[in-house]
ROVEXRO-820042 format. One record per atom (N, C-alpha, C): z, x, y; residue in one letter. Coordinates in steps of 0.1 Angstrom, whole numbers, padded with zeros to 4 digits, always signed. Last residue first. Layout:
! residues N
ZXYA...
END
This chain:
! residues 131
-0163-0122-0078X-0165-0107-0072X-0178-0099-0071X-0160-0152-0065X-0171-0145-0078X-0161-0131-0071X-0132-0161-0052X-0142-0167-0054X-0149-0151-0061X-0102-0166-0049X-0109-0160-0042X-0125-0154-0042X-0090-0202-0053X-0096-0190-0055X-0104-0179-0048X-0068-0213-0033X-0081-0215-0038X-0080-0199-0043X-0038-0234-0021X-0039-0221-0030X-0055-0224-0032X-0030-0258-0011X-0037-0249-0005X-0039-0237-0010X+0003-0260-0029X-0007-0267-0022X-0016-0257-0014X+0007-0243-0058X+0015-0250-0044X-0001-0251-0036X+0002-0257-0090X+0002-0248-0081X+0000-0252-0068X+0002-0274-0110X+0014-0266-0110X+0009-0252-0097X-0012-0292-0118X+0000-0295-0107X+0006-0284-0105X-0032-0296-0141X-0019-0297-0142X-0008-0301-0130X-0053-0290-0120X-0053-0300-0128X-0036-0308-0133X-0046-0266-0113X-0047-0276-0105X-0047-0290-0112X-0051-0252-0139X-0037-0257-0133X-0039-0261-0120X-0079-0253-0147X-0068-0260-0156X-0055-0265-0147X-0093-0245-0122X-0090-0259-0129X-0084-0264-0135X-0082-0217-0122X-0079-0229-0115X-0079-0244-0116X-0098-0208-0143X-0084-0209-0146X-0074-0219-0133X-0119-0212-0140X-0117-0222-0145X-0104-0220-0149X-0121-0195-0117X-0128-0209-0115X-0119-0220-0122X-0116-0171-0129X-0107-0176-0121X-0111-0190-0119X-0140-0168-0149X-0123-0170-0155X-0114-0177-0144X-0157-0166-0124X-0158-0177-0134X-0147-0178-0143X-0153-0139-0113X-0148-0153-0105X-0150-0167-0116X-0152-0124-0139X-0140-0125-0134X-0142-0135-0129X-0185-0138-0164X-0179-0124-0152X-0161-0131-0147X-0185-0140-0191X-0181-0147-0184X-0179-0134-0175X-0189-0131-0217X-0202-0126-0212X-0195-0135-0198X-0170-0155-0235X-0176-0140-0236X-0188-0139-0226X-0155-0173-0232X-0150-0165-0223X-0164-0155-0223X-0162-0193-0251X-0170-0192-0240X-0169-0184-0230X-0140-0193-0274X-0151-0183-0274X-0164-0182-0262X-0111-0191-0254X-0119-0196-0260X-0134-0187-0261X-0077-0178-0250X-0093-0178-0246X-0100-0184-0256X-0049-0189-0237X-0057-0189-0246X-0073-0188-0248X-0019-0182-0220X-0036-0179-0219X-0043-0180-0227X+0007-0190-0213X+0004-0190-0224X-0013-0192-0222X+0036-0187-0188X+0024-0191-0190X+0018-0182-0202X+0065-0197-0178X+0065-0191-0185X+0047-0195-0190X+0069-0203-0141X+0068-0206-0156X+0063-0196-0161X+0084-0215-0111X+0082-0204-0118X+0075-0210-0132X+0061-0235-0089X+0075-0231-0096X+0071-0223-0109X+0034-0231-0080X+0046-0240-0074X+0058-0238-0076X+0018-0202-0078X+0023-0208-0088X+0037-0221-0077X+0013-0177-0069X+0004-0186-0060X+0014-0202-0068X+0021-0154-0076X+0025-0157-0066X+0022-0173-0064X-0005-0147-0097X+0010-0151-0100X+0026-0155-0087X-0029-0144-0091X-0025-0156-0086X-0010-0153-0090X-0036-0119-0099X-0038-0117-0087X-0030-0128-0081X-0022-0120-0132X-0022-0109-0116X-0023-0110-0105X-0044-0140-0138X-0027-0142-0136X-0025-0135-0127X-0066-0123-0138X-0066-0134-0128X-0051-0135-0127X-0059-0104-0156X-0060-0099-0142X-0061-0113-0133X-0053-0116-0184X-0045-0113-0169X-0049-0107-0160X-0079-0123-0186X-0072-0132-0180X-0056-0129-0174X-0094-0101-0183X-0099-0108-0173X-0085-0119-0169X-0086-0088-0206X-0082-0077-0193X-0086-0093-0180X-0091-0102-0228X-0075-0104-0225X-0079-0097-0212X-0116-0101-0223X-0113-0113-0222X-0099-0113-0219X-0121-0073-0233X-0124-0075-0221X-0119-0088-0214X-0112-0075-0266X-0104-0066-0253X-0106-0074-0235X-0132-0091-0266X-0117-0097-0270X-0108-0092-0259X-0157-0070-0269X-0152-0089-0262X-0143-0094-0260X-0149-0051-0279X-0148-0050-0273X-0148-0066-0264X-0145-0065-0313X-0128-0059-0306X-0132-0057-0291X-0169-0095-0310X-0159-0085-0318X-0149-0076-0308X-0155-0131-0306X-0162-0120-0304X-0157-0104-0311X-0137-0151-0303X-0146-0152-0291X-0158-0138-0295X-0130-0155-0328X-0139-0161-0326X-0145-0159-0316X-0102-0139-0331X-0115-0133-0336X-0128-0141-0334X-0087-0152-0301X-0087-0152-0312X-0105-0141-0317X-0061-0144-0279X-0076-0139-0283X-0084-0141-0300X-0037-0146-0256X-0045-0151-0268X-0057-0150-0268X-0010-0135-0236X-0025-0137-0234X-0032-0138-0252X+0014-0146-0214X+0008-0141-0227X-0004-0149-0229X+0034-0141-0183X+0019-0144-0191X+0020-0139-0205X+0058-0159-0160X+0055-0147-0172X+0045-0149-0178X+0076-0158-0131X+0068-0161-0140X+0060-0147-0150X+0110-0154-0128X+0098-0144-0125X+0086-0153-0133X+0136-0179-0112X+0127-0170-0124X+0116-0164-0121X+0143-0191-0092X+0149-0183-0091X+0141-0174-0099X+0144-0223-0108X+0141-0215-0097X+0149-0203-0096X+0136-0220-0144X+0150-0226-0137X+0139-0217-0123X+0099-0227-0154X+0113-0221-0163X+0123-0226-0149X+0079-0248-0179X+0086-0243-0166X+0100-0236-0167X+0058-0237-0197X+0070-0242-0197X+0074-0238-0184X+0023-0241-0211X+0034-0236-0201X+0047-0245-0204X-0009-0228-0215X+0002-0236-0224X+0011-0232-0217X-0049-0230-0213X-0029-0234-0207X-0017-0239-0212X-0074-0221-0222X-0064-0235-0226X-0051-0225-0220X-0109-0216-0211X-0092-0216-0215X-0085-0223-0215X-0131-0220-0204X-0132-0210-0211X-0120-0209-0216X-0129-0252-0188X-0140-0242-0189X-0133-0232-0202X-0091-0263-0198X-0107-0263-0185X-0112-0248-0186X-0064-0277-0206X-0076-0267-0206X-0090-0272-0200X-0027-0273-0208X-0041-0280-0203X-0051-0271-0210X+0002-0281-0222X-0013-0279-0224X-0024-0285-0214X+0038-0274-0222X+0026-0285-0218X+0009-0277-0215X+0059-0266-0250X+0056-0264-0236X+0041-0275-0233X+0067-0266-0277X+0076-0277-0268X+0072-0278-0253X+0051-0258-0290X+0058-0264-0296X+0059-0271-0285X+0040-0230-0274X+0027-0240-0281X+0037-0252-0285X+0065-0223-0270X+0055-0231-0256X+0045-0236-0264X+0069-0209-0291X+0080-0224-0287X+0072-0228-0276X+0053-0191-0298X+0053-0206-0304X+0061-0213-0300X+0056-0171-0280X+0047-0182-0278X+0044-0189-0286X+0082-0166-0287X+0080-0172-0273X+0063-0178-0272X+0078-0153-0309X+0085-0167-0305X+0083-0172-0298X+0066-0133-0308X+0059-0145-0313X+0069-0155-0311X+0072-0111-0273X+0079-0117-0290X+0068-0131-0295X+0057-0113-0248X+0053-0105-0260X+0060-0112-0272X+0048-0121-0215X+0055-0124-0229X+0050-0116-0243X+0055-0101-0186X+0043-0103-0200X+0055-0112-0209X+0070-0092-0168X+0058-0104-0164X+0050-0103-0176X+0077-0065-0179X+0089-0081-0176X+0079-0089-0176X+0062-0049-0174X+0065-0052-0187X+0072-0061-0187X+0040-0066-0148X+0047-0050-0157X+0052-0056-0167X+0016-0065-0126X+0022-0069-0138X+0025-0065-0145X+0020-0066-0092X+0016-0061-0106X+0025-0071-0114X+0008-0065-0057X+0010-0074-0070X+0008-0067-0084X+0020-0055-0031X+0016-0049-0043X+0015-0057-0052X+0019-0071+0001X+0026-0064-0011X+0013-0063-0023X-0002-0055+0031X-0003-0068+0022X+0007-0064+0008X-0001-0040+0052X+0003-0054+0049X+0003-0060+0041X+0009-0016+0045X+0020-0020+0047X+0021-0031+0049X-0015+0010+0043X-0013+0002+0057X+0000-0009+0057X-0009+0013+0016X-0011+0022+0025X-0003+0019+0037X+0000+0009-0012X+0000+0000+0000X+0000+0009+0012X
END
């Protein structure tokens, strides 16, 4: 952050979900959307909480370098939006096999859809459109 205006957004080892539990209790008990290339699985968590991503890739979207590329797109959109969120949650990225050959502003497109759809993100939030 050179110049001092704008913070640093990352995503570190706290802002990831990793254990299988945690993303079977949000497939179990948390709430689904999906729009264009991905499905949304979340649980809201108490105010005050860090939102958190895990990212799904099944062998259908493609072989290991498609897969790879797909998990880098969908957290890097989380990444850039994880501020943007109404209240905190625990979020669950599922790619579908339409991800593949998908440039970044088109993940973000339709990662918007899903959770505008849902509600879950504070008012006047857009994407920052194709890169």
């Amino acid at each position: 952050m050179p110049d001092g205006s704008a913070p640093r957004r990352l995503l570190g080892r706290s802002a990831r979900l990793k254990q299988g539990r945690d993303f079977l209790r949000l497939k179990q008990q948390g709430r689904r959307a999906a729009h264009g290339c991905l499905i949304a699985n979340w649980q809201e968590l108490p105010p005050g909480a860090t939102a958190r991503v895990g990212v799904v890739v099944s062998r259908k979207v493609g072989n290991a370098v498609e897969r790879s590329r797909a998990r880098r797109l969908l957290r890097e959109t989380f990444r850039l939006h994880q501020n943007d969120f109404a209240r905190p949650l625990n979020l669950v990225l599922v790619a579908r096999p339409s991800i593949a050959g998908k440039k970044c502003g088109e993940v973000e497109q339709d990662f918007f859809g899903a959770l505008r759809r849902a509600g879950l993100l504070k008012e006047g939030v857009e994407p920052a459109g194709e890169r």
